[in-house]
C-alpha positions, 0 to 999 in steps of 0.5 A: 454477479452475472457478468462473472458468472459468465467469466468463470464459465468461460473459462472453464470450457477446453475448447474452442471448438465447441458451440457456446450459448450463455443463457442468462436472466441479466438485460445487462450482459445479454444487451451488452453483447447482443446490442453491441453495447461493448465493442461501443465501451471498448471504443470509449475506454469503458469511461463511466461504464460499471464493471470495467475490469470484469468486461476487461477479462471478458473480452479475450474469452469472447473473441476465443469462444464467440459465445452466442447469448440468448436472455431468459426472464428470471424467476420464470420457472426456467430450471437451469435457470432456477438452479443458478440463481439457487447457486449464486445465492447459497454462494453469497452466504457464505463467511470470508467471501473474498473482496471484490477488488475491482469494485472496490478501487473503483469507489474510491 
């Protein structure tokens, strides 16, 4: 749900110009970029790797913005924080949600 969430953010920005800092409570995307986990999956063509065609997505949008990333500690009081979780919850309760279709064919 993180990695996505960064996706949607991404592409919701107008321009490159702008200075884009993702602040996040997940080890995994922040050390993913942060620790040069990717550019390592990209190199091996995410083989065993979750999440392949999110990070897939990803990609471009990190080469266009060249987003810093800085982790949080969730549920630490950190509002924006705070409010995001709140969001990505109230969001998952929702009917109908639509399938997640890259997860989906990768189980199979």
């Amino acid at each position: 749900m993180e990695l996505l969430a960064v996706i949607k953010g991404l592409r919701e920005l107008k321009s490159s110009e702008v200075r884009v800092v993702v602040v996040s409570d997940s080890k995994y995307v922040v050390d993913a970029i942060n620790k040069g986990w990717l550019e390592n999956w990209i190199k091996k063509g995410f083989k065993d790797k979750k999440n392949p065609d999110l990070w897939r997505d990803m990609i471009p949008l990190l080469r266009r913005y060249k987003p810093t990333f800085k982790w949080v500690k969730g549920h630490n009081n950190h509002p924006q924080n705070e409010r995001c979780d709140a969001l990505a919850v109230m969001e998952s309760k929702k009917p109908n949600l639509p399938p997640d279709v890259g997860y989906e064919s990768s189980q199979q």
